[in-house]
C-alpha positions as CSV (number, residue, x, y, z in Angstrom):
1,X,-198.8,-47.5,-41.7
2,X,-202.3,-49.6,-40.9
3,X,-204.6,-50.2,-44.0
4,X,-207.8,-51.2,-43.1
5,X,-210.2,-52.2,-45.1
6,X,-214.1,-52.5,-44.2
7,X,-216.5,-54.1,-46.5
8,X,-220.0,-53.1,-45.8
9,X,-223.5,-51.9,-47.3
10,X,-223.1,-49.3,-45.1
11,X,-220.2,-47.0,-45.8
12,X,-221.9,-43.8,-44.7
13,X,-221.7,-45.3,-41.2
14,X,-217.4,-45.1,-40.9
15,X,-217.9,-41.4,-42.6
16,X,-218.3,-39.1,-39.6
17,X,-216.1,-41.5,-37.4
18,X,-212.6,-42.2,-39.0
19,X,-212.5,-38.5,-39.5
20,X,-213.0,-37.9,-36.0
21,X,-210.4,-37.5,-32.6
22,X,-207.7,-40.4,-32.6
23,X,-209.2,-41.9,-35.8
24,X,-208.9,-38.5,-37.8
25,X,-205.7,-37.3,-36.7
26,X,-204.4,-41.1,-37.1
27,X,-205.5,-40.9,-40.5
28,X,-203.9,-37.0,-41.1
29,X,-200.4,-37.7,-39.9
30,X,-199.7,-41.2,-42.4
31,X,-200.3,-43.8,-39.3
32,X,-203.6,-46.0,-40.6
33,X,-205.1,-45.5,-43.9
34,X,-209.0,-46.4,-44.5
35,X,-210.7,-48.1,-47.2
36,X,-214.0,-48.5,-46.7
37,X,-216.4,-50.6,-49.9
38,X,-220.1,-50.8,-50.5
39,X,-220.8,-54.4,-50.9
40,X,-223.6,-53.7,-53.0
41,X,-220.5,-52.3,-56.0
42,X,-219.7,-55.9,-56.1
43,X,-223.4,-57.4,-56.9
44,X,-224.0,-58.1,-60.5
45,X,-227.9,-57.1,-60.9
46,X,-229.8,-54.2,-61.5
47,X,-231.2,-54.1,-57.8
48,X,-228.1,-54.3,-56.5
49,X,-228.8,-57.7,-54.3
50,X,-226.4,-59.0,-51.4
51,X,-228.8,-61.8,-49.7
52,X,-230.9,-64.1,-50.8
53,X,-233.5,-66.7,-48.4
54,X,-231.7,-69.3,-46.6
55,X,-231.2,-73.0,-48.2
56,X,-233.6,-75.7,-46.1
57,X,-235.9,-72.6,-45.6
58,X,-236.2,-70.6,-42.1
59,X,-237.2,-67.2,-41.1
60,X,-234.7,-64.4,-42.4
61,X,-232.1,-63.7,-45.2
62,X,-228.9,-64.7,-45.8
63,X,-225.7,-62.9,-47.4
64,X,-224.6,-64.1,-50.5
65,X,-221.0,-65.1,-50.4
66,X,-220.2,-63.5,-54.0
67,X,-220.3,-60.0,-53.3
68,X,-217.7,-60.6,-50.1
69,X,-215.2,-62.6,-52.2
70,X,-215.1,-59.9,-54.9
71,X,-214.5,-57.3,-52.9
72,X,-211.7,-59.2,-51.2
73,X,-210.3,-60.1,-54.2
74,X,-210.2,-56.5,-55.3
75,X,-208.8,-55.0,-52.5
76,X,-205.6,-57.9,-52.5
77,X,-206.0,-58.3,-48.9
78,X,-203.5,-59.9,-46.9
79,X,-204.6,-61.5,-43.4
80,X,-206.1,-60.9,-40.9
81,X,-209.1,-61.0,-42.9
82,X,-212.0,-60.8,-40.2
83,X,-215.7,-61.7,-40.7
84,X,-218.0,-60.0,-37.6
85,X,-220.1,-62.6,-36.4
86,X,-222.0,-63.4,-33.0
87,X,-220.4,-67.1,-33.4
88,X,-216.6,-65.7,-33.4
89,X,-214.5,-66.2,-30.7
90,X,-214.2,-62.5,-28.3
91,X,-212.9,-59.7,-29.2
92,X,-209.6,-59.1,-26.4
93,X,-207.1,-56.3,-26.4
94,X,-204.4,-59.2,-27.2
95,X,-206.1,-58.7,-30.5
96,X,-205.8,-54.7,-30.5
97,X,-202.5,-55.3,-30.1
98,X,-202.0,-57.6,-32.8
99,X,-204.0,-55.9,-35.2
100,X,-201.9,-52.5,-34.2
101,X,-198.5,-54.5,-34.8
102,X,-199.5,-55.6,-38.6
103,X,-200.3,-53.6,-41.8
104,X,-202.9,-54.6,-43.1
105,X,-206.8,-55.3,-41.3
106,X,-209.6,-56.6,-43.2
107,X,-213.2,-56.2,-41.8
108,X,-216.2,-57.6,-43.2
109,X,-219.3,-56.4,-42.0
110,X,-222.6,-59.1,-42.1
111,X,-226.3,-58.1,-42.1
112,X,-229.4,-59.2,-41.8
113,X,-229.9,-62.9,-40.3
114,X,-227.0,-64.2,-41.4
115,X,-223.5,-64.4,-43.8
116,X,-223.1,-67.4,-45.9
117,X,-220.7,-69.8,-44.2
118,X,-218.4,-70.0,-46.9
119,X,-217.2,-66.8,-46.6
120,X,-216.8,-67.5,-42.7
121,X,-214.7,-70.7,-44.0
122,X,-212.6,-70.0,-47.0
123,X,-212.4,-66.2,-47.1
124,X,-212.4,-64.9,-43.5
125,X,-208.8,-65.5,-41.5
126,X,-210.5,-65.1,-38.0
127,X,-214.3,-65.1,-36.7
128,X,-214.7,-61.9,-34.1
129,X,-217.4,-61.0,-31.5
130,X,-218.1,-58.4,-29.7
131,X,-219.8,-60.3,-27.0
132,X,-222.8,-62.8,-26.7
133,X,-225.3,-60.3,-27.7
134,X,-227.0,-59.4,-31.2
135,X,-226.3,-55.8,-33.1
136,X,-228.3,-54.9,-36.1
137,X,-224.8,-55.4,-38.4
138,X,-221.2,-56.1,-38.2
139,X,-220.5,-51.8,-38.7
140,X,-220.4,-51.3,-34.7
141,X,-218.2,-54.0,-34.1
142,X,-216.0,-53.1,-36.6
143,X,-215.6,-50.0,-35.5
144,X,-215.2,-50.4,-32.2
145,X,-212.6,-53.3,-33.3
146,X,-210.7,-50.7,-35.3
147,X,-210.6,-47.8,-33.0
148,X,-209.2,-50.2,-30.1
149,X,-205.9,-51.0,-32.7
150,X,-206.0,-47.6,-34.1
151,X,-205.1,-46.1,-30.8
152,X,-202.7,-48.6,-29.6
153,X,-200.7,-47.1,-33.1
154,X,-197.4,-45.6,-32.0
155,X,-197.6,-42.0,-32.3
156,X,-201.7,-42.0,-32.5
157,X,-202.0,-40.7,-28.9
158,X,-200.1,-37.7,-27.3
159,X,-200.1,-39.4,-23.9
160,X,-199.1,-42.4,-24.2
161,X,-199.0,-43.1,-20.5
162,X,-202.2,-42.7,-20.3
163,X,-202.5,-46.1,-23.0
164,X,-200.6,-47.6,-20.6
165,X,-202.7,-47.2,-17.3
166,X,-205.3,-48.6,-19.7
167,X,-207.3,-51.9,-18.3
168,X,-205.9,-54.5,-20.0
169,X,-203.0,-52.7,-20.9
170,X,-200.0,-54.7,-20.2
171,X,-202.6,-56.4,-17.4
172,X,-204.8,-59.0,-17.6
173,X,-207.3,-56.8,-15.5
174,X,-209.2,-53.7,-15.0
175,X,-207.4,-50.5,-14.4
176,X,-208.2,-48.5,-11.2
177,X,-210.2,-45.7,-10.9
178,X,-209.5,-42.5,-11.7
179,X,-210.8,-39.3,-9.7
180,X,-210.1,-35.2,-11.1
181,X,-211.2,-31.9,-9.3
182,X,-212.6,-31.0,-7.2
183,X,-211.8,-32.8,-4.2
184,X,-215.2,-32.7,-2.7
185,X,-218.6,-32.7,-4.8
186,X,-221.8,-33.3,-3.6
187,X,-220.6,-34.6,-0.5
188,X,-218.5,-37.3,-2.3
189,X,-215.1,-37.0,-1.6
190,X,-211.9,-38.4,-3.3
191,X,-210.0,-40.8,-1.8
192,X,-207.8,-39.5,0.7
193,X,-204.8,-40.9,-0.3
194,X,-205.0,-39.9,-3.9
195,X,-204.8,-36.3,-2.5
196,X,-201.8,-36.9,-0.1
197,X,-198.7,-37.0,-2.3
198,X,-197.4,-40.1,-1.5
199,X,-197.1,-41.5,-4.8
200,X,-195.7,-45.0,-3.3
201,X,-199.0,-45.3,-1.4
202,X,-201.2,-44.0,-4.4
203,X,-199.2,-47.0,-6.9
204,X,-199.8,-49.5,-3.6
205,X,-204.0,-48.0,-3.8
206,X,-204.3,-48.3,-7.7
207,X,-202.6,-52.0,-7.6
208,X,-204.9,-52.9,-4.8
209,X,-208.3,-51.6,-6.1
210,X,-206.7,-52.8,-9.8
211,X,-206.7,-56.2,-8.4
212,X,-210.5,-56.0,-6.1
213,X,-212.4,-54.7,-9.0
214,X,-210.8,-57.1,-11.8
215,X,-211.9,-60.3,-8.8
216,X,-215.4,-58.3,-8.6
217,X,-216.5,-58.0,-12.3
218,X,-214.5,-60.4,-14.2
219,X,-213.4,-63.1,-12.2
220,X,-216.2,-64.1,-10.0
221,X,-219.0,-66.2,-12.1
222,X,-222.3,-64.4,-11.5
223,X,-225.7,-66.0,-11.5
């Protein structure tokens, strides 16, 4: 079984979401178990306060390292323990996989302009991004973070073929295209030789437009 544990001021966020398609049934049938804490229980004041204005001064507020460390604490989390930040190296499905293989995931969800960098240094295992672009929290990358490991759970998926045809799965690239009925639509027809039955020449088609669209939107620098 996967624990994972998300600490966030926004638990209502993983509510509808862990109990939902892969994620739900995970959950249901003993693979991943969720345990998802409001920051703000860990906060020691009457208003219930997880950020405070920056040291040196600047625009924007700050999470207080406190609050993370508590909840940490509390939960006994083993590594990975990982903070969501714009500055963290890219998320890759080499971590999925990782993450998948392990027992325990911690996920720490930032807010507002920034986490203190202690927690970044000397609580947090790993730094994650997304990509180099700004959400309003960590929550969406974690989930998305989650959900990619979640799946990759043996038994989570009925096909698990279909994981396997996956880009990135077992690949370093993008997967090829897929096409379903009907065969015409619109005027836009399948590719012939996905509807010929030769499954030798439909591998040689998916290798081939594998390997033109992995060189087309990953490989070639763009300016």
């Amino acid at each position: 079984m996967l624990r994972i544990n998300v600490v966030t001021i926004f638990p209502e966020f993983f509510t509808g979401p862990l109990s939902l398609s892969i994620l739900g049934r995970a959950k249901d049938s003993g693979l991943a178990e969720y345990h998802v804490l409001d920051l703000r229980d860990f906060t020691h004041d009457k208003h219930r306060t997880v950020d405070d204005a920056p040291y040196g001064g600047g625009a924007g507020m700050v999470m207080k390292p406190e609050p993370f460390f508590e909840a940490v604490d509390t939960l006994g989390a083993k590594a990975p323990v990982v903070l969501l930040s714009a500055r963290g190296r890219h998320f890759h499905h080499e971590d999925a996989m990782r993450f998948a293989a392990g027992s325990e995931l911690t996920l720490l969800c930032g807010h507002y302009k920034d986490v203190d960098q202690r927690v970044a240094d000397h609580l947090a295992t790993e730094e994650l991004s997304l990509g180099d672009f700004i959400l309003t929290g960590g929550e969406p990358a974690a989930l998305a973070m989650l959900d990619a490991a979640v799946r990759l759970l043996p038994g989570a998926m009925s096909d698990v073929e279909s994981a396997r045809t996956d880009s990135f799965f077992e690949r370093s690239g993008l997967s090829a295209p897929s096409y379903t009925r009907p065969p015409e639509y619109r005027g836009h027809r399948v590719p012939d030789v996905l509807l010929s039955g030769d499954h030798k020449r439909i591998a040689e088609w998916r290798e081939l437009e594998a390997v033109r669209r992995t060189d087309e939107r990953r490989n070639r620098s763009t300016l």
